[in-house]
N, C-alpha and C positions, 0 to 999 in steps of 0.2 A: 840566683847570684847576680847582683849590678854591679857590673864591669866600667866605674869610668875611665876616659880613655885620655881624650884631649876637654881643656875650656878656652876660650877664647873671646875677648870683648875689646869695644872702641867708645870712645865717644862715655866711659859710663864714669863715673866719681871723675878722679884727676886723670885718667887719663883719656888722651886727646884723638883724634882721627886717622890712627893707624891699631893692627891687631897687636894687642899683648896675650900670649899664647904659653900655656902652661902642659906638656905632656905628664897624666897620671901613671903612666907607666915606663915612664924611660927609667928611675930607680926604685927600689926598696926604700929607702932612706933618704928623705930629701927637707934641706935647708931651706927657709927663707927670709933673708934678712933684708936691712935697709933701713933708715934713721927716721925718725915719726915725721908722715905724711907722705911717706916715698910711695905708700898705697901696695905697702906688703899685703894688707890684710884685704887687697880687693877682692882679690879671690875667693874669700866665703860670702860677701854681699853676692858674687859673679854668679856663683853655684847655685844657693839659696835663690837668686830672683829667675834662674833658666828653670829651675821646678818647681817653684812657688812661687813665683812673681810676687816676691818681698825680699827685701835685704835679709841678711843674717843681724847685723848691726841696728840699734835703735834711732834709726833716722828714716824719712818718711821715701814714700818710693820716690815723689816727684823730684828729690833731691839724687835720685842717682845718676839724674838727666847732667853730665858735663858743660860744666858753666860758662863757659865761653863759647863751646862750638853751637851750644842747646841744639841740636838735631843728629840724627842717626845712631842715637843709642841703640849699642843689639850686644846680644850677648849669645854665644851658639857654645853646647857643650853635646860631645859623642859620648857615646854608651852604648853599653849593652846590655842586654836578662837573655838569659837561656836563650844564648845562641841565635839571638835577633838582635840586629843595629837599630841606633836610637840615635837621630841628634833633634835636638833640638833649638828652635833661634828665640827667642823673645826680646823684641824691642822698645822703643818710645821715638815717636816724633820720625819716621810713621811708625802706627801701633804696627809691631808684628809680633806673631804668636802660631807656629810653624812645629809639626811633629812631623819629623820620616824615618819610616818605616822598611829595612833595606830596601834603602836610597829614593823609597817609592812613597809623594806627599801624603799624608792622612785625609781623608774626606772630613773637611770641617763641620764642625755641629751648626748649631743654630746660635750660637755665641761660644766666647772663651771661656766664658764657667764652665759650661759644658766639654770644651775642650779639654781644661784642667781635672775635671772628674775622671776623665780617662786616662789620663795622665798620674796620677795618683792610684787613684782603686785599682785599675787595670794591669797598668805597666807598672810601676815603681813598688807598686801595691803597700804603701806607706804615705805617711803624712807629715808635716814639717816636724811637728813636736819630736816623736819617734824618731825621723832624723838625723835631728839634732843631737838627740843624744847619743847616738850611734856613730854618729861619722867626725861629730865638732867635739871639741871640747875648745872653749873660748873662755879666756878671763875676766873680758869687761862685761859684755852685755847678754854671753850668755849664760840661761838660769840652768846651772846642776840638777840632775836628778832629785837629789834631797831638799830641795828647794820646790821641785813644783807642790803642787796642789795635789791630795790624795783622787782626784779624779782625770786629773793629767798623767799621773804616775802610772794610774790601771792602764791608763790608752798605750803609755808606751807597752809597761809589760805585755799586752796585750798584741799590740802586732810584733811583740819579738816572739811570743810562742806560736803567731797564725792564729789568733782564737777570735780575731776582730769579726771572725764569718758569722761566729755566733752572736755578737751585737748586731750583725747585721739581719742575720735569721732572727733575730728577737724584732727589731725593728719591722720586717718581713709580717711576722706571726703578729707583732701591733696594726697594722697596718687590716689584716686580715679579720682580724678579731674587732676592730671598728667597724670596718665591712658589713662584717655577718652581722655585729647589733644593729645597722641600719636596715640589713635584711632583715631579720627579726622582727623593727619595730616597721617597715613597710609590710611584712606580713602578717604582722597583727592588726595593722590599718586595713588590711585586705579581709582578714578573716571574719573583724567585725561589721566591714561592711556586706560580706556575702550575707551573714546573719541577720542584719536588717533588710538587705535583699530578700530572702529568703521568707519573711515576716512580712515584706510588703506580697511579696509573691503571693503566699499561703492568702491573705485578705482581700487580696484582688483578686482571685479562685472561688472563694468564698460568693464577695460583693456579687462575680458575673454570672453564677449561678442563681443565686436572689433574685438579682435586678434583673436577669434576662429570660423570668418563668413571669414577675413581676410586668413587666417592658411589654412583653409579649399579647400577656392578657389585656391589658389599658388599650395594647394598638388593633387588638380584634375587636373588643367593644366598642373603639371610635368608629372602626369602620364600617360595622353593623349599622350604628348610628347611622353614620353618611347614609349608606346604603337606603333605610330606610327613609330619611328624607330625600336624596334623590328621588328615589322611584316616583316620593309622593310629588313632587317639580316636576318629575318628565308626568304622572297622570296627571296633572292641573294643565301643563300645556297642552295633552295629548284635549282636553277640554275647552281648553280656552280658541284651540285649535280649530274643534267643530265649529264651536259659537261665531269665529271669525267668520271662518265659511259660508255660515247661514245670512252674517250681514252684509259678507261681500254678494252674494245671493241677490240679497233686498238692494241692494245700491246699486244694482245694475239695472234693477227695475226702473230705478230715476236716474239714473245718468242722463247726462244731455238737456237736464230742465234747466241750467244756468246759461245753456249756449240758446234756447230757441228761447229762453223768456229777454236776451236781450236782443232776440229778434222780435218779438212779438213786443218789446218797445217802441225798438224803431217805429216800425208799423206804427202801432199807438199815436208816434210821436209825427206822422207823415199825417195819418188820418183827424189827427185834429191839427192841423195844419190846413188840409182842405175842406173840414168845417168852417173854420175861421176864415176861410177865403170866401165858401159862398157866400157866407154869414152876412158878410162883406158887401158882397155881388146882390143879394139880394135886398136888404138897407138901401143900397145904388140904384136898384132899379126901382124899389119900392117909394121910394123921397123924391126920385129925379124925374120930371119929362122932358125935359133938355139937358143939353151935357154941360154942364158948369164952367170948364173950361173956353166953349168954346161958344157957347150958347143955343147950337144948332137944337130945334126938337127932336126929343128923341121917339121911332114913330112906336105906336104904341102898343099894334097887334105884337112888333119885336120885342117892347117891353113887359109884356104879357106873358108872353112866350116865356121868353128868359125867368121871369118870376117863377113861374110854375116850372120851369124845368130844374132851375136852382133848386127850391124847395121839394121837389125829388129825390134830386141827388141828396140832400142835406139830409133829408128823412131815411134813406137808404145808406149814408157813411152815421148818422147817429145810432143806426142797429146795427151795422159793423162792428162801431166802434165799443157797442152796449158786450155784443159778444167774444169783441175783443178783448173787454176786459176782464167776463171770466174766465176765458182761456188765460189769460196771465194767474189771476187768482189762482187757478187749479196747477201753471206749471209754478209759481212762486212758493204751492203746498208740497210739491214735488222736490222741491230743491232745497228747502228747510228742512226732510227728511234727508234728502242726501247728505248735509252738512252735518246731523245729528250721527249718522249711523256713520262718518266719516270716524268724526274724532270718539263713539265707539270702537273701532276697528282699530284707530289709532291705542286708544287707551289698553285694548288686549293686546296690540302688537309688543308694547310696552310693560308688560306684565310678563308674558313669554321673554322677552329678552333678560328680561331682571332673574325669573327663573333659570332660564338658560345661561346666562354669567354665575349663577350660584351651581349648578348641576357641573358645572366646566371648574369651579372651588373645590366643591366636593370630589370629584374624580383626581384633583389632584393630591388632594389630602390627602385619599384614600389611596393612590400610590406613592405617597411619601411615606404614609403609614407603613405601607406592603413594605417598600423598600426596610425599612426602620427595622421590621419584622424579619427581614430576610437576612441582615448583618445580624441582626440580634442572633436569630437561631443558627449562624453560622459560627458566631465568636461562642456560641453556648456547644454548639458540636464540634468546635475547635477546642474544647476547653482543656484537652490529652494535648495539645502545645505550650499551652500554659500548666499542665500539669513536668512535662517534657522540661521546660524552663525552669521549675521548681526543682528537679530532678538533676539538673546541669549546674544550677547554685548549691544544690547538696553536695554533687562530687566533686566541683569546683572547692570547697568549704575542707571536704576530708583531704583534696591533697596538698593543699594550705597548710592543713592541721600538720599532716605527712610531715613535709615541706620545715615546716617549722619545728616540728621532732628532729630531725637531721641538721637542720642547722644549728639549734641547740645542743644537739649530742658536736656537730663540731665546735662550737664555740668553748665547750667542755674543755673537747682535746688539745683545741689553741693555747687555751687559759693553763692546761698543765703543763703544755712544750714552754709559753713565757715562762710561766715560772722556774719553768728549769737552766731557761738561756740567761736569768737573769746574773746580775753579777754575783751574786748569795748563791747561783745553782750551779750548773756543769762546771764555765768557767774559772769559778774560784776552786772546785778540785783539781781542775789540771792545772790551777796555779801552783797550789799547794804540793803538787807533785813536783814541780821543779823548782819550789822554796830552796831546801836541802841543796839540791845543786847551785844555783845562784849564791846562796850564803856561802858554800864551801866554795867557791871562784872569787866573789867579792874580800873573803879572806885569805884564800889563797896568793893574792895578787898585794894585800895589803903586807903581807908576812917577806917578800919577796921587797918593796919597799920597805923592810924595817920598821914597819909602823903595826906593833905586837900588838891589836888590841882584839875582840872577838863581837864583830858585825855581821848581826843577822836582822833580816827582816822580815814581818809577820805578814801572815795574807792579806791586810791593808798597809801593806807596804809603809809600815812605821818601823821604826828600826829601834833595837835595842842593845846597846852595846857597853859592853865589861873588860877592862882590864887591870892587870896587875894590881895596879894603883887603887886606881879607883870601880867599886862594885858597879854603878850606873852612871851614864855618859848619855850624851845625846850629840847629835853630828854639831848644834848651834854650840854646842859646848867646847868645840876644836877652836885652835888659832888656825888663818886661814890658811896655812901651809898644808898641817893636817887634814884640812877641808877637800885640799886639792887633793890629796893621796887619796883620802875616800873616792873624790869623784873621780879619779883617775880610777880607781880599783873598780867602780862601779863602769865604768867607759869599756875596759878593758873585758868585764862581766858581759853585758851586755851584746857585745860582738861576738865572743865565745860560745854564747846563745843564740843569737841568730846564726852562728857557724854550723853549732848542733844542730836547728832547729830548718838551717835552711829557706829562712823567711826573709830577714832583712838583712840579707847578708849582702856586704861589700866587700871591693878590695880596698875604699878611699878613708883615710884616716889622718885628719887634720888637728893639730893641737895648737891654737893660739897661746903664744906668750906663759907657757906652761912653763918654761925656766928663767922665763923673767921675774919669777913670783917665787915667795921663800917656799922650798920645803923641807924647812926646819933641817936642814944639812943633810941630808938626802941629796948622794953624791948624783951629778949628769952622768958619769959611766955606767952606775948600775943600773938607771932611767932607761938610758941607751941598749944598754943589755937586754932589757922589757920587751921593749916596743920593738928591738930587732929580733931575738933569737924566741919570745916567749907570743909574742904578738905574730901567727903565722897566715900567711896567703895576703898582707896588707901592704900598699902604697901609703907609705908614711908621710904627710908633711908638716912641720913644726916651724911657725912662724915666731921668731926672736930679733932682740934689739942686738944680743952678743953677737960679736965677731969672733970670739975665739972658741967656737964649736963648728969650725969648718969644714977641718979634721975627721969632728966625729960621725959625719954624714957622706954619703956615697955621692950626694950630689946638692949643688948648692946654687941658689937665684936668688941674686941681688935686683935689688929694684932702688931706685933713683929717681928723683926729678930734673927734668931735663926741659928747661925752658917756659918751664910752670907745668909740666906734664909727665905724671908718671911712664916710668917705661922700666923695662926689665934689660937691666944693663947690661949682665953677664951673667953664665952658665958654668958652673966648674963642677970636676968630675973625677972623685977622688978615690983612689984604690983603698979600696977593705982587709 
């Protein structure tokens, strides 16, 4: 049950920067008059924008912003549902948009759509359309029940019996049922890649058995190979090895012939030096008896002497020097071997090293090989991991499959609950069950206006109606007098239902300009009679141009303008 209580605005349509303040519960029955533009009817734009922030009226929001003052529009209205307090403020210029909660602010969302979601579904648990037709009944702009649209019409019927849960659980189970086919179709991407898993697995299982019996044998025969060429490198050097030996042997024999044959140059090179000197000396003594320079005789026994001593010595350094110079011959044959058996030595040194850099190849080949050999037969004696891995893609694969059985067996179960929430399933039986009652109220109410005809409508809510006169009727077929009794009779329906039904039920019941509008002579007492004695647990208010229905109300609000601004002039209060 919504209890409204008080509403209250400033600043909104005409009027101006003070509150104009309506109590819903000070009568039963209550007036509201005042001459066009006096801003009688602000009060459902007021209502309509504190719970929907939209007018009731067909004029835009930003026009309910007060044209002169343009700022501090607010509009605050109390309430209450089962025994909690509710007011609300909604503003412009500054935005405000405010829910408490006895007396205690709402934690705001993440915006006001948000806010208003709650505000709606939650609290009010109703939406503008439903509303409307519930609480207003309006002349100008607003559309009657038999006017909406066959899918606006289900919505109202629809939160007047509570059954919007199941649009909603339909909505829910949609929601679910897209889910589960995205799960579905990720798990059939999943299943058929375990299966090509599974396929490379089994081939790669296969391959490293082959290739690593194959692998295996190639790296024993290379090594063999190496093996047997090293050996034959390390005996060629163990060979070349001796041979060096034996010439470094012979080379020591003639070491030293290069050092004494350039001694025995020298020599050489002194001893014909003092050949050439006596050579000299004795030509001098032999040519000369006196000394040329100086003329003295030279005497001659000393010249005698010196001859024969010269050619002495000359005859004793020319056999020196005869045997000096095979001594060089034999150390010069000396040192021509040494130079041979040199680069000998040299040449094998150089053939070992060439062998020895291939022996140093080979050994490493042959543990590259080894290593090659050792991952091989480890990944081959590992091959129960890769069988293991095969084994984890197979029960990886059945509980997919699993997986995939239960989510199609629920998608099943989804696909039968939508079909049943749909509007063709549950909901339209429990509409059907309260057709009967709705048609016996909407004519019961018609019968009581005088207006005798027999209005029922069918589970898409098309109406077919008969009277006296005439066998078939349709509502577009009434003058609009009659239009209004239906939509009155349907107004009046509608709330008797949510009375029963305990959904949208209020105490607030507003009628715009409802006796300003013919109804074909359909007296205002018996109206009055309705909506007082037959119409129970409701705050009545009926906005009129008449003044002479003053009388027939318990209490009466005039509204004026006063200065270019609406305001509520006075308050009277009239015994029943």
């Amino acid at each position: 049950m919504i209890t409204f209580k008080t509403i209250k605005w400033k600043n909104f349509l005409s009027t101006g920067d003070y509150w104009n303040e309506i109590n819903f519960l000070q009568e039963n029955t209550n007036l509201i008059i005042g001459t066009n533009g006096s801003g009688k009817s602000t009060m459902l734009d007021a209502l309509t924008f504190a719970l929907f922030n939209k007018p009731f009226r067909k004029i835009n929001k930003s026009q309910l912003m007060n044209t002169v003052n343009e700022r501090d529009c607010l509009v605050e209205l109390d309430f209450s549902v089962n025994n909690r307090d509710y007011i609300v403020r909604r503003g412009m210029k500054p935005n405000i948009f405010d829910i408490e909660i006895d007396g205690n602010l709402m934690h705001r969302q993440a915006d006001d759509r948000s806010n208003q979601k709650i505000l709606e579904e939650s609290i009010l648990k109703v939406n503008y359309k439903s509303f409307t037709q519930i609480v207003i009944l309006g002349s100008s702009t607003f559309v009657p029940f038999m006017q909406l649209s066959g899918t606006n019409r289900r919505e109202v019927i629809e939160d007047l019996l509570d059954i919007r849960i199941f649009s909603a659980m339909n909505s829910l189970i949609k929601d679910k049922i897209r889910v589960k086919r995205e799960q579905i179709r990720s798990l059939d991407l999943k299943k058929d890649n375990l299966k090509d898993k599974m396929t490379m697995q089994k081939n790669f299982i296969k391959e490293l058995e082959e290739r690593g019996k194959n692998d295996i044998t190639i790296s024993k025969d290379k090594i063999n190979s190496l093996i047997t060429e090293t050996d034959n490198y390390v005996s060629t050097n163990e060979n070349l090895e001796l041979e060096v030996t034996g010439l470094i042997e012979d080379q020591e024999k003639v070491t030293g012939a290069g050092k004494k044959l350039l001694k025995l140059n020298n020599l050489k090179g002194k001893l014909s030096n003092k050949v050439t000197t006596l050579t000299k000396e004795h030509k001098f003594f032999k040519d000369n008896v006196s000394c040329p320079t100086c003329t003295q005789p030279i005497e001659e026994e000393f010249r005698l002497n010196r001859i024969t001593d010269v050619q002495t010595k000359a005859k004793e350094l020319k056999k020196g020097y005869k045997d000096l110079e095979e001594t060089i011959k034999k150390e010069q044959d000396r040192e021509r071997q040494f130079q041979k058996l040199s680069k000998e030595i040299t040449k094998l040194n150089n053939d070992i090293s060439q062998n020895n850099t291939r022996i140093s190849f080979n050994q490493r080949q042959i543990r590259d090989l080894e290593s090659e050999i050792q991952i091989t037969t480890e990944q081959f004696k590992n091959r129960n991991t890769e069988h293991e891995k095969l084994k984890e893609f197979k029960d990886n694969l059945k509980n997919t499959i699993d997986e995939l059985s239960v989510h199609r067996e629920d998608i099943n179960h989804h696909d039968f609950a939508y079909s049943l929430l749909k509007d063709d399933g549950v909901k339209t039986k429990i509409i059907k069950k309260y057709l009967p009652f709705i048609n016996q109220q909407v004519n019961r109410y018609l019968q009581l206006m005088d207006f005798y005809i027999n209005f029922t409508l069918d589970e898409e809510f098309r109406e077919t109606v008969k009277s006296p006169i005439h066998e078939d009727f349709s509502y577009a077929s009434f003058s609009e007098g009659e239009k209004m009794r239906i939509d009155l009779a349907l107004l009046f329906t509608w709330r008797e239902v949510a009375r029963v039904k305990n959904s949208v039920n209020t105490n607030l019941l507003i009628m715009d300009e409802v006796f300003d509008s013919s109804l074909d002579g359909f007296g205002t007492d018996e109206f009055l009679k309705i909506i007082r004695y037959i119409i129970k647990g409701a705050n009545i208010f009926v906005i009129s141009h008449k003044s002479d229905l003053n009388d027939k109300f318990e209490n009466v609000i005039k509204f004026d303008k006063v200065k270019g601004f609406s305001k509520i002039c006075s308050s009277q209060h009239y015994e029943q």
